[in-house]
DRENVOZA-726549 format. One record per atom (N, C-alpha, C, O): atom name; residue number from 1; x, y, z. Coordinates in pm, 1 decimal. Example, Ala and Ser with C-alpha at 12.3 -4.5 7.8 and 13.67 -1.06 7.14 Angstrom:
# DRENVOZA-726549
ATOM atom   n        u        v        w
ATOM    N   1   1319.0   -569.0    780.0
ATOM   CA   1   1230.0   -450.0    780.0
ATOM    C   1   1320.0   -330.0    780.0
ATOM    O   1   1423.6   -331.9    846.5
ATOM    N   2   1285.0   -225.0    708.0
ATOM   CA   2   1367.0   -106.0    714.0
ATOM    C   2   1290.0      3.0    787.0
ATOM    O   2   1340.9    113.8    803.9
# end
This chain:
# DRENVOZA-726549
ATOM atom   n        u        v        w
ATOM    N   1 -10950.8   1324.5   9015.7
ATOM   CA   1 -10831.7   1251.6   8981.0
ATOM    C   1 -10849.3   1107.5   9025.8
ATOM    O   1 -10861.3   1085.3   9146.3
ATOM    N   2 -10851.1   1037.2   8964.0
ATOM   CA   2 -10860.2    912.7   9001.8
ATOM    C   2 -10801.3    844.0   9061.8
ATOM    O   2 -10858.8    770.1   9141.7
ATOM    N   3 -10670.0    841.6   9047.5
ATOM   CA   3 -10535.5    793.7   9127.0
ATOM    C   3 -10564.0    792.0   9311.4
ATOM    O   3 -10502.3    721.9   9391.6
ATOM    N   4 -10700.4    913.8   9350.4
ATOM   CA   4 -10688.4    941.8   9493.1
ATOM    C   4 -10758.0    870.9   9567.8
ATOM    O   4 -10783.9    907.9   9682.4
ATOM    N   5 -10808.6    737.7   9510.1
ATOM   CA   5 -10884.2    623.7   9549.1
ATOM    C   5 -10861.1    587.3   9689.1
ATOM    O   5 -10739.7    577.9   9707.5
ATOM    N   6 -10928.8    563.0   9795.6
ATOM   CA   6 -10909.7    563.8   9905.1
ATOM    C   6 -10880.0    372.6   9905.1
ATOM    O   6 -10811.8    325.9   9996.3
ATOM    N   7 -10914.3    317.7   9840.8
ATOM   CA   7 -10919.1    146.6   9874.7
ATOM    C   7 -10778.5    132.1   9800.5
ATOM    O   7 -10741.7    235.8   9745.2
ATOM    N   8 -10711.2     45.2   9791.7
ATOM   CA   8 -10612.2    -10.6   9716.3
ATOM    C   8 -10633.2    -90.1   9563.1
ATOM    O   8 -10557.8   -157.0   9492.5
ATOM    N   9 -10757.2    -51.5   9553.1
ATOM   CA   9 -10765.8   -147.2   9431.7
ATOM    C   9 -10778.1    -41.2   9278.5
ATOM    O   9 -10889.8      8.8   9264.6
ATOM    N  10 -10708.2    -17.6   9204.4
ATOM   CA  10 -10743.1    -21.6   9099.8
ATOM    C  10 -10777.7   -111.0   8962.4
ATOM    O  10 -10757.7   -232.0   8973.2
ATOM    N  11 -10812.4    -76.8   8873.5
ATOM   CA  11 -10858.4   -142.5   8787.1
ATOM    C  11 -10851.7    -97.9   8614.4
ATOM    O  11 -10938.4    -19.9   8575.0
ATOM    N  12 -10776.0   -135.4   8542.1
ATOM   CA  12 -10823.0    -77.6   8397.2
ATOM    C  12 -10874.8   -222.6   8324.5
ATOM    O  12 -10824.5   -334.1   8311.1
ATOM    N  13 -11042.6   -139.5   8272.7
ATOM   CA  13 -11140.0   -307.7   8238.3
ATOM    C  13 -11125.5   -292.0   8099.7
ATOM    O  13 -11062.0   -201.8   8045.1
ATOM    N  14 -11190.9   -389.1   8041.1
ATOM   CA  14 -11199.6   -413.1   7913.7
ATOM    C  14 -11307.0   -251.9   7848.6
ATOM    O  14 -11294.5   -189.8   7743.0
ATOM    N  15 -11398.4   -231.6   7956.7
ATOM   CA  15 -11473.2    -64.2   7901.9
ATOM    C  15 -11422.7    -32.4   7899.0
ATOM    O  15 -11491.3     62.9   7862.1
ATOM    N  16 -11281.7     24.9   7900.2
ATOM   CA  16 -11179.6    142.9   7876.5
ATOM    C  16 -11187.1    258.0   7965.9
ATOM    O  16 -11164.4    375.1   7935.6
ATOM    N  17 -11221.9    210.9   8080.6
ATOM   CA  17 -11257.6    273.8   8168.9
ATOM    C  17 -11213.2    280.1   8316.9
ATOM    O  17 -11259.8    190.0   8386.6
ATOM    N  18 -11104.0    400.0   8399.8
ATOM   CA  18 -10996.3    349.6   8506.3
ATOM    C  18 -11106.7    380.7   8594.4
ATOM    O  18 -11162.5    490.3   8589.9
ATOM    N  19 -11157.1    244.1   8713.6
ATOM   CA  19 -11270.8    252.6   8801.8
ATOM    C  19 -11162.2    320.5   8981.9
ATOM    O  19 -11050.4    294.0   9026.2
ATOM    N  20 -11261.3    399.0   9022.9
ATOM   CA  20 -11210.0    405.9   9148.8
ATOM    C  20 -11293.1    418.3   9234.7
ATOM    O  20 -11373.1    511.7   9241.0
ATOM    N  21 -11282.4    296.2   9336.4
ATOM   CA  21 -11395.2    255.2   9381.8
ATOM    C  21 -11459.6    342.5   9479.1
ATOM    O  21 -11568.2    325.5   9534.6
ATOM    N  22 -11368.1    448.5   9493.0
ATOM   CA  22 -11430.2    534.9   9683.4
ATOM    C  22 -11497.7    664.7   9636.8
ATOM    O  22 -11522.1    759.2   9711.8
ATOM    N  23 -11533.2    658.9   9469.0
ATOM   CA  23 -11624.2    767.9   9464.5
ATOM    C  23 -11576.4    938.8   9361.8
ATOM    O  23 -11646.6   1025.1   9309.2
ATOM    N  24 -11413.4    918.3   9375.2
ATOM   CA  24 -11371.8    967.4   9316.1
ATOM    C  24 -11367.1    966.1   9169.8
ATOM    O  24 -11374.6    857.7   9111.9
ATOM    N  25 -11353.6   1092.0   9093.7
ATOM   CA  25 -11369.6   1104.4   8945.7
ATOM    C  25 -11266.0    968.4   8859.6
ATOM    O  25 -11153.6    924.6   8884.1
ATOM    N  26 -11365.8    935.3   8756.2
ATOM   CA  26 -11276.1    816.0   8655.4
ATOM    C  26 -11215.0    856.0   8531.7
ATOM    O  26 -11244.2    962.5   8477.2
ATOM    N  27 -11172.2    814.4   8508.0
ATOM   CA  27 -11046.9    845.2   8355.1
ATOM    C  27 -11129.0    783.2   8274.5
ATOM    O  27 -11213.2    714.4   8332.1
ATOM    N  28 -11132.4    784.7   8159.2
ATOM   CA  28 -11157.8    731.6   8051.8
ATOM    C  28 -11033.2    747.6   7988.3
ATOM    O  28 -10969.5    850.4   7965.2
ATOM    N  29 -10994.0    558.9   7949.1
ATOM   CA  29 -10875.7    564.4   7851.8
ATOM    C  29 -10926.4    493.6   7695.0
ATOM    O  29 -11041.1    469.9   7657.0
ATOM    N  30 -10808.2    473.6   7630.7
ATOM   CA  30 -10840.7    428.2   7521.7
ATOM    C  30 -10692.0    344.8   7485.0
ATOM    O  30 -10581.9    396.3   7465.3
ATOM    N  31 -10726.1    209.9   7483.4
ATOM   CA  31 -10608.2    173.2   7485.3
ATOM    C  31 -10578.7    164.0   7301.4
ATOM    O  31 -10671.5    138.5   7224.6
ATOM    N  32 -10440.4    188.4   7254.7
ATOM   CA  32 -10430.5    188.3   7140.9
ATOM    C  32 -10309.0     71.1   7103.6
ATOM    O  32 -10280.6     42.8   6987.2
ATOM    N  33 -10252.2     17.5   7206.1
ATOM   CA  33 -10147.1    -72.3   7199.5
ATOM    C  33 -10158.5   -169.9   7268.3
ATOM    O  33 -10212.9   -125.8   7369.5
ATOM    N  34 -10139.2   -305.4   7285.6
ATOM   CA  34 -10180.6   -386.5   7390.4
ATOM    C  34 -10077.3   -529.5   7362.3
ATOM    O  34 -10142.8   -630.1   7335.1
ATOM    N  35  -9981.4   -541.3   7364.8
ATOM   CA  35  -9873.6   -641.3   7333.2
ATOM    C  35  -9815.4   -713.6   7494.2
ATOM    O  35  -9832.6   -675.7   7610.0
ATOM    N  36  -9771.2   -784.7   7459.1
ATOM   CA  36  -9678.7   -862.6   7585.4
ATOM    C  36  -9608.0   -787.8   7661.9
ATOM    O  36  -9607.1   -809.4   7783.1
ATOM    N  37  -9533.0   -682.4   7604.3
ATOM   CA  37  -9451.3   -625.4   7644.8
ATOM    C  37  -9470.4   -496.0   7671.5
ATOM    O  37  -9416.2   -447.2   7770.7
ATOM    N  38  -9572.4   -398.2   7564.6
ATOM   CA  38  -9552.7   -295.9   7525.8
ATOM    C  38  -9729.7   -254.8   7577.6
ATOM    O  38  -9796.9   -349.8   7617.9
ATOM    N  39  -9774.2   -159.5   7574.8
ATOM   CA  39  -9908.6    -85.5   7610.4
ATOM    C  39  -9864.8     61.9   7602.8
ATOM    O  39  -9770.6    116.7   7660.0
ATOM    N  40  -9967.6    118.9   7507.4
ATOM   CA  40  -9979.6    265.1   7499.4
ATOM    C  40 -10142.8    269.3   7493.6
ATOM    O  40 -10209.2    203.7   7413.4
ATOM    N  41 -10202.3    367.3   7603.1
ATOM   CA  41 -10306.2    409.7   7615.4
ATOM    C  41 -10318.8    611.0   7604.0
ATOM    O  41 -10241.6    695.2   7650.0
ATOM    N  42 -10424.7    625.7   7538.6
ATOM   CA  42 -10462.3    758.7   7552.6
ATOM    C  42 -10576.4    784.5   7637.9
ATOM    O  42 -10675.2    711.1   7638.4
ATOM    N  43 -10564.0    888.7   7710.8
ATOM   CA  43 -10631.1    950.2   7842.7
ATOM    C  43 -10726.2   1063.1   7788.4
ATOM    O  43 -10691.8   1180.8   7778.1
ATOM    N  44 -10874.5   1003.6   7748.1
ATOM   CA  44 -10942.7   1084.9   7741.0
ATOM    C  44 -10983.1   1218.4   7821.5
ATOM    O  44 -11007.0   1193.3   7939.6
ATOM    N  45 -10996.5   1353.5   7786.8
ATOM   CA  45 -11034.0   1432.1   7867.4
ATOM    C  45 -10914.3   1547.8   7978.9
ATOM    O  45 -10924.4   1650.6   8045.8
ATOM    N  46 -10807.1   1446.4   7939.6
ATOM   CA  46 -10736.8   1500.9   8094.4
ATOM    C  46 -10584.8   1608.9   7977.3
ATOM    O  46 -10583.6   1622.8   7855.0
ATOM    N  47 -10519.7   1642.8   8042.9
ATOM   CA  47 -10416.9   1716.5   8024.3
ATOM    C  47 -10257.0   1611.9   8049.0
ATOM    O  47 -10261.0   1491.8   8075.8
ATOM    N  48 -10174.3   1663.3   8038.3
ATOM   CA  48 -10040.6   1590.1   8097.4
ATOM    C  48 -10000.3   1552.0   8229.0
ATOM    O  48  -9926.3   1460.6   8265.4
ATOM    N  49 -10064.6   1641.6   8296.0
ATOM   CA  49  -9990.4   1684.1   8481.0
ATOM    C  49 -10048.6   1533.9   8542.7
ATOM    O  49  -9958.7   1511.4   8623.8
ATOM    N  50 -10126.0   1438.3   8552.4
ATOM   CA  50 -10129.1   1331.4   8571.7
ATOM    C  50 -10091.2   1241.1   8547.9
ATOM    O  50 -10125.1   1141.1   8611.1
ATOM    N  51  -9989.9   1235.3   8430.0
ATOM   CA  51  -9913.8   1144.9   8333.8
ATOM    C  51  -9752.9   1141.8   8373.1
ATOM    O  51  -9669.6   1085.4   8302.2
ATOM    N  52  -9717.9   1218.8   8511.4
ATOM   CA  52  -9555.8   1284.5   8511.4
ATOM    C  52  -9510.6   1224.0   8587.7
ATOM    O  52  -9396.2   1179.0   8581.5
ATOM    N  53  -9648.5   1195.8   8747.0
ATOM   CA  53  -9587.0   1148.8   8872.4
ATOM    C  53  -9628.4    961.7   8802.1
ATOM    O  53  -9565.7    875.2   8863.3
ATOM    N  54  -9682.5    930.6   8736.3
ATOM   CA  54  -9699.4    842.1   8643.7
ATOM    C  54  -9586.7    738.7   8575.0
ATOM    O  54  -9560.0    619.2   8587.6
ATOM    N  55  -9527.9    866.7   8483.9
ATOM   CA  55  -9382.5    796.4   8449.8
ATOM    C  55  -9284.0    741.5   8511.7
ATOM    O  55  -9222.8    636.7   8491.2
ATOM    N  56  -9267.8    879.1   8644.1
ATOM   CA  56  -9140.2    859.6   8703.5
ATOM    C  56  -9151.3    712.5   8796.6
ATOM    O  56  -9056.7    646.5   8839.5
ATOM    N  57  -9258.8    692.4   8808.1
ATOM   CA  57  -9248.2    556.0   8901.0
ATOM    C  57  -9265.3    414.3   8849.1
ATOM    O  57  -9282.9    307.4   8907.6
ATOM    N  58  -9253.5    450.7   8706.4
ATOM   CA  58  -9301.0    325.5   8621.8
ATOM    C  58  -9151.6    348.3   8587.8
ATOM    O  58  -9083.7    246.0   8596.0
ATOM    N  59  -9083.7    465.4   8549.9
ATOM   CA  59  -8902.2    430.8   8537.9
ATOM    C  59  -8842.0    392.1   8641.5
ATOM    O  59  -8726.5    360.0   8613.9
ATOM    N  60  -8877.7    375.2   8793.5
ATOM   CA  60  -8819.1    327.6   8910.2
ATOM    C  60  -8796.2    169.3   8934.9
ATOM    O  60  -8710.9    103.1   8994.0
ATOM    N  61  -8933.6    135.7   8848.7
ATOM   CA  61  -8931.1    -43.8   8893.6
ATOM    C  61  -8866.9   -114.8   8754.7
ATOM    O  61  -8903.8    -79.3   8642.7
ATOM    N  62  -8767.7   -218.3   8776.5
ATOM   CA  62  -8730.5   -283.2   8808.6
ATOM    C  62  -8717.1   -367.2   8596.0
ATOM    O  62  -8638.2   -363.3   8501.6
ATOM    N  63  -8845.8   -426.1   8628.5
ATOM   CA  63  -8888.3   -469.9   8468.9
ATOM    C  63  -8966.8   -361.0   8402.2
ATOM    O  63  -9040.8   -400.5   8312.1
ATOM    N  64  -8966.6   -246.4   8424.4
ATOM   CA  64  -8993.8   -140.2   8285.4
ATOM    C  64  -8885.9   -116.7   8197.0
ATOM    O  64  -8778.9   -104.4   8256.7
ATOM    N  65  -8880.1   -107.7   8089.9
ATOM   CA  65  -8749.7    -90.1   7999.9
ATOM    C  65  -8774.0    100.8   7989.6
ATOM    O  65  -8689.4    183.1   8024.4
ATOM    N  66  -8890.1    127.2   7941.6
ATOM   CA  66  -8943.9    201.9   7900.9
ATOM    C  66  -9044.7    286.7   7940.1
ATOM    O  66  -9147.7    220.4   7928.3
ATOM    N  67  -9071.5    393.7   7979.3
ATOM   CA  67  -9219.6    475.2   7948.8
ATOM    C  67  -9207.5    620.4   7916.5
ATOM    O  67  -9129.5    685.6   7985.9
ATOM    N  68  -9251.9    660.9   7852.3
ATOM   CA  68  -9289.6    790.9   7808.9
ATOM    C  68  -9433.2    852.3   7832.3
ATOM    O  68  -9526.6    778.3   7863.5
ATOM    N  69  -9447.1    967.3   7819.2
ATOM   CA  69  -9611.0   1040.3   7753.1
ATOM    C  69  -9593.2   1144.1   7660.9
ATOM    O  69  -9493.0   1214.5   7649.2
ATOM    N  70  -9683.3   1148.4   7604.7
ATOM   CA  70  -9684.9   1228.8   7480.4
ATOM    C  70  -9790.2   1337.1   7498.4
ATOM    O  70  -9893.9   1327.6   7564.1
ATOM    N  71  -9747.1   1439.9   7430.1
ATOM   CA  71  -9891.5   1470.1   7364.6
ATOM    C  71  -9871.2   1600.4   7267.9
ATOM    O  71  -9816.8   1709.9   7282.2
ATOM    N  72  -9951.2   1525.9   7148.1
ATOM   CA  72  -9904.8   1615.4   7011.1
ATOM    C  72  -9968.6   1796.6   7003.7
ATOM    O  72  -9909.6   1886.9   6944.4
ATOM    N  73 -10068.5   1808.0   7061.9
ATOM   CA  73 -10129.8   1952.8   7074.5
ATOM    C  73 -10165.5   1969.3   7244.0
ATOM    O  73 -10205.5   1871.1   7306.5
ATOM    N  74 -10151.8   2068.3   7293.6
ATOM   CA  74 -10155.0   2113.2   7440.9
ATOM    C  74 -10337.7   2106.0   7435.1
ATOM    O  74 -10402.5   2053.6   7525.8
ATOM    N  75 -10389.3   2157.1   7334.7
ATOM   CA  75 -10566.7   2182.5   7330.1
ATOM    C  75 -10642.7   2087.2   7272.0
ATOM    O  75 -10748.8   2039.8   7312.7
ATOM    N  76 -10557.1   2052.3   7134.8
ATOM   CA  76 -10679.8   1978.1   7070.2
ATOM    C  76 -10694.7   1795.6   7100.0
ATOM    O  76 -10781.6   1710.9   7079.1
ATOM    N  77 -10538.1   1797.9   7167.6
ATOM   CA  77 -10515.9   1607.0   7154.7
ATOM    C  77 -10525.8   1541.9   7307.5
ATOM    O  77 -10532.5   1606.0   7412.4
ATOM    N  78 -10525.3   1449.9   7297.6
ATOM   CA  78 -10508.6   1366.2   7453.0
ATOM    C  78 -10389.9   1333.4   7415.1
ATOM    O  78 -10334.5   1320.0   7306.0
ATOM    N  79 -10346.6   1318.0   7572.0
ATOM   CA  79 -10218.0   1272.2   7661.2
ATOM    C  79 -10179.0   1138.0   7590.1
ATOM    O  79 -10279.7   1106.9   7526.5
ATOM    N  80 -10072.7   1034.1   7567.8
ATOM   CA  80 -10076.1    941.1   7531.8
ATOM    C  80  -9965.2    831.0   7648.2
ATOM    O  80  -9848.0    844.0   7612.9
ATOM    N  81  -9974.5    767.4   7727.4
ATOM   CA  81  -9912.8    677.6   7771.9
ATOM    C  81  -9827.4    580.5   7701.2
ATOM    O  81  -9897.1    494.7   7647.0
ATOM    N  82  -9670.0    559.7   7678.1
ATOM   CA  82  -9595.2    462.7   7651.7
ATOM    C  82  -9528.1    338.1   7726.6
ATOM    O  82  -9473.3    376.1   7830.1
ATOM    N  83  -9521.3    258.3   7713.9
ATOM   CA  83  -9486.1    158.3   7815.6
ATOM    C  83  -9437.5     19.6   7755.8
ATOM    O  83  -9502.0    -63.5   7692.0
ATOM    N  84  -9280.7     19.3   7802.2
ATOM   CA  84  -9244.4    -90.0   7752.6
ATOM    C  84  -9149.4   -187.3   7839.3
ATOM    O  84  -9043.0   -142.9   7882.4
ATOM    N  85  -9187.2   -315.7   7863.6
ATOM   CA  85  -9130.5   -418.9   7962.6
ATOM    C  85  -9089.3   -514.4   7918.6
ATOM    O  85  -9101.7   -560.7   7805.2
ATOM    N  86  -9013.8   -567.3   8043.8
ATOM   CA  86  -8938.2   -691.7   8051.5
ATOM    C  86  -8959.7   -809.9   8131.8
ATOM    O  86  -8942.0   -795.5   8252.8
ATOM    N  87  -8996.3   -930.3   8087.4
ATOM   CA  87  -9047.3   -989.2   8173.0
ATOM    C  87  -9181.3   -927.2   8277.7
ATOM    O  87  -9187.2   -931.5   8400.6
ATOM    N  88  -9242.9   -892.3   8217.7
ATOM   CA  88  -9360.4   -843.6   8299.2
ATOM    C  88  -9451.5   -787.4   8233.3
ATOM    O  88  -9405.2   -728.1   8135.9
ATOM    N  89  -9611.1   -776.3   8248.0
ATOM   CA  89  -9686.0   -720.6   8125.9
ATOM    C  89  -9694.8   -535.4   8164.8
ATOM    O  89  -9679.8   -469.2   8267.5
ATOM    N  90  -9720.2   -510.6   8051.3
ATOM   CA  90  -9713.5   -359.4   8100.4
ATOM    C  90  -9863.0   -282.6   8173.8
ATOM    O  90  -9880.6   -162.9   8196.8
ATOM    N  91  -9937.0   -373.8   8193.5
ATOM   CA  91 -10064.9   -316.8   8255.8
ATOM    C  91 -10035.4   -386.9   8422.3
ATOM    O  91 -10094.6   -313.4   8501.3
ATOM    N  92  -9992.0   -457.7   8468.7
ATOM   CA  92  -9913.8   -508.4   8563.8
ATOM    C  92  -9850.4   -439.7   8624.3
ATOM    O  92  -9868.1   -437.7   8746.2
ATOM    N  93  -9731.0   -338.4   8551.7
ATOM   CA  93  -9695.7   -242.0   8625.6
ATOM    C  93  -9758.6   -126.0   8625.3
ATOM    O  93  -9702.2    -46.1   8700.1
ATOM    N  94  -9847.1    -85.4   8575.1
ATOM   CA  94  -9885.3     53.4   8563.3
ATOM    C  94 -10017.1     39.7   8665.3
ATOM    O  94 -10072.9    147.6   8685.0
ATOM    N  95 -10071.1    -66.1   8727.9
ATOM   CA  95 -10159.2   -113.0   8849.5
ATOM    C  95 -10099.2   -152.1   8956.5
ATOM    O  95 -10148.3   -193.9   9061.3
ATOM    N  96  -9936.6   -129.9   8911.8
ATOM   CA  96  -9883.4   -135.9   9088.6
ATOM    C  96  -9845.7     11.1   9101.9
ATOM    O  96  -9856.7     70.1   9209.4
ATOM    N  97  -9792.3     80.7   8968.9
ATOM   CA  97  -9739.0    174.5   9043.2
ATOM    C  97  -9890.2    278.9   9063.7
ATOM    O  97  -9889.6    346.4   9166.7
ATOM    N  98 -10009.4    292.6   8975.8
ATOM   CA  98 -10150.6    316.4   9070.4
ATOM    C  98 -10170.8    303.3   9195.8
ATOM    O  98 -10226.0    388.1   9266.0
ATOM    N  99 -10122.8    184.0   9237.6
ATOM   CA  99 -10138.6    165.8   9377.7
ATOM    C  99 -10056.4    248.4   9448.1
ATOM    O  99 -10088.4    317.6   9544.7
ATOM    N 100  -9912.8    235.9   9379.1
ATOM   CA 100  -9822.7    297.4   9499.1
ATOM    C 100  -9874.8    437.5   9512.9
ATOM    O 100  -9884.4    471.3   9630.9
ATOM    N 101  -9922.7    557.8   9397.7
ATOM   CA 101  -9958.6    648.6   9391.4
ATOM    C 101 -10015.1    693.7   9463.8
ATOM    O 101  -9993.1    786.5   9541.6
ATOM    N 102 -10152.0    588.7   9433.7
ATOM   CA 102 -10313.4    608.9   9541.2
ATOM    C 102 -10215.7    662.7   9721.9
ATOM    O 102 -10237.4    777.5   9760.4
ATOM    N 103 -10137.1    588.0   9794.0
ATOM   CA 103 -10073.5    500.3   9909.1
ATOM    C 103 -10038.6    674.1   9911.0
ATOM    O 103 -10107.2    743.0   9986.5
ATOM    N 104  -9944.3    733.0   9836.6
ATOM   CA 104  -9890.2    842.7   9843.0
ATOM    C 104  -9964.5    934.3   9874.4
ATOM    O 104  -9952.2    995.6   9980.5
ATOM    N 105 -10076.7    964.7   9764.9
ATOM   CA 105 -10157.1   1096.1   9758.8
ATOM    C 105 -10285.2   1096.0   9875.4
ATOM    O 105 -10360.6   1192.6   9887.5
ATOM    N 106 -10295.8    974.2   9956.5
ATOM   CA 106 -10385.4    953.4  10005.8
ATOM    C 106 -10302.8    990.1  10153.9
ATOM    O 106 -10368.4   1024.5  10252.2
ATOM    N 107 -10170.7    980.4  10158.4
ATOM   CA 107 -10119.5   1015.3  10290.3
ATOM    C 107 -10097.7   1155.6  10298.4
ATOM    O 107 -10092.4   1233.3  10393.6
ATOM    N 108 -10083.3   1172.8  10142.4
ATOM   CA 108 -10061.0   1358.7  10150.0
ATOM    C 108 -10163.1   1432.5  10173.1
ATOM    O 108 -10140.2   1551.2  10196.5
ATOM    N 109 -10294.3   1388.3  10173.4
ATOM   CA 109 -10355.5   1461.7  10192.5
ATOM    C 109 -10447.2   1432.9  10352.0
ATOM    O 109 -10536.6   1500.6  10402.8
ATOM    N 110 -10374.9   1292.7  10404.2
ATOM   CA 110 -10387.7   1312.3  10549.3
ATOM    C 110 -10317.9   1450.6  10603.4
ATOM    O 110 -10372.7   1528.8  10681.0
ATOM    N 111 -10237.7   1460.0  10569.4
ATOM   CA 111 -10111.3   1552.3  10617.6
ATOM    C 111 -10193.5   1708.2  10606.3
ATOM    O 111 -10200.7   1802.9  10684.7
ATOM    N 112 -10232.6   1690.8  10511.1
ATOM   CA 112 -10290.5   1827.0  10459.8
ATOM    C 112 -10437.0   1841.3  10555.2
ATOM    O 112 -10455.4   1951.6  10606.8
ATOM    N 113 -10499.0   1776.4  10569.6
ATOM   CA 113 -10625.2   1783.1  10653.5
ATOM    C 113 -10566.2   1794.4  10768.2
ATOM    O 113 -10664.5   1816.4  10838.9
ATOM    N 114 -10489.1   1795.2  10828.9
ATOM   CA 114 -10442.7   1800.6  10963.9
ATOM    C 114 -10421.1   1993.1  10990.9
ATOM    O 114 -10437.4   2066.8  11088.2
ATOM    N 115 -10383.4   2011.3  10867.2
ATOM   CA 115 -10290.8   2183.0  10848.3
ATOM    C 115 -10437.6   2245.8  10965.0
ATOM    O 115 -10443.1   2363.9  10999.2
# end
């Protein structure tokens, strides 16, 4: 999962490709939308369940108008990311709320190594 990046930095590059620098597995996306406002990417390879804790924190802040995920077949299709803003670009927020994620899952699983 990529999101479990131990550094704070994420990245989505022009390869279409989400880097995480501490070693952990990468996403391959595909961006299909790319506007001022608006960005929809599809998530090669993966299923929905990474796309949920995703949304809900991209509906928390502030200048998102919008986000959804999709996905038209459970087997045959990829996941699809929606995203639509205000005053703010939509890859902007979807690399903060990465971060906030990483911050999360990286404490949860301090917690959990402790058990």
């Amino acid at each position: 999962m990529g999101i479990l990046a131990a550094s704070g930095r994420v990245s989505l590059t022009k390869d279409l490709k989400w880097k995480s620098p501490s070693g952990y597995d990468t996403m391959e996306i595909k961006i299909i939308k790319d506007r001022a406002n608006e960005l929809e990417i599809e998530i090669i390879g993966e299923d929905s369940t990474i796309l949920n804790p995703i949304k809900e924190k991209l509906l928390e802040r502030e200048k998102v108008v919008y986000a959804e995920y999709s996905i038209e077949h459970p087997i045959l299709s990829n996941p699809k990311l929606y995203i639509k803003t205000k005053d703010a670009r939509p890859k902007d927020e979807l690399k903060a709320v990465l971060k906030e994620l990483q911050k999360e899952f990286k404490s949860f699983r301090q917690q959990v190594e402790k058990l």
